[in-house]
C-alpha positions in Angstrom: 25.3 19.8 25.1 24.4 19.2 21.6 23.4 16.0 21.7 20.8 16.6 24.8 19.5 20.2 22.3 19.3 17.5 19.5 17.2 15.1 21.7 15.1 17.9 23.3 14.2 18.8 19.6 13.3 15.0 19.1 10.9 15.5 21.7 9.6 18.6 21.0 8.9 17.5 16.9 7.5 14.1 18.7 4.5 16.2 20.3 3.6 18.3 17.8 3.2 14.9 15.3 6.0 15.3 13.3 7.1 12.1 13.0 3.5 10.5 12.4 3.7 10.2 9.3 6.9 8.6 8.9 5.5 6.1 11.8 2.2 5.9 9.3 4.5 4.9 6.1 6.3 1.8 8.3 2.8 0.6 9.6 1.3 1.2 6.1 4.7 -0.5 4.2 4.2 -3.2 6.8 0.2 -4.1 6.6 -0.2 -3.3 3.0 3.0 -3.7 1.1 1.2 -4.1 -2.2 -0.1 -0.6 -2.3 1.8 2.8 -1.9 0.8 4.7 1.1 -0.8 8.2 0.4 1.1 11.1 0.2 2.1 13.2 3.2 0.0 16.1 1.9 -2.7 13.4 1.4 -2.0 12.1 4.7 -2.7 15.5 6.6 -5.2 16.4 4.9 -7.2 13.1 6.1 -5.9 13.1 8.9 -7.3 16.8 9.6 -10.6 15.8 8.0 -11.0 13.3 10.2 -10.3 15.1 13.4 -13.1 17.6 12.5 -15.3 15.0 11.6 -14.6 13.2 14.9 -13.2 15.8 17.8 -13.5 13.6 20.7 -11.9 15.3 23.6 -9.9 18.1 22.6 -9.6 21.8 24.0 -11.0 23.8 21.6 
């Protein structure tokens, strides 16, 4: 029972874009290891900036 409330979490943290920037610091660490990745306040923030800048298809 736990373990399926601890994988549902997983899942529901995985659609919101919890996890993207830890995914963002491996690809980063991985294709640029001689610079630091940006912050995860940095991170959002462009991230964000660039969603407004570019919406694409999105509901609202």
């Amino acid at each position: 029972m736990i373990a399926a409330l601890r994988r549902a979490w997983w899942w529901v943290g995985a659609f919101m874009g919890d996890h993207d920037y830890a995914r963002y610091v491996a690809l980063h660490r991985r294709l640029h290891p001689e610079r630091p990745p940006l912050s995860e306040r940095d991170y959002w923030r462009e991230r964000h900036a660039a969603a407004e800048t570019n919406p694409g298809s999105r509901c609202c």
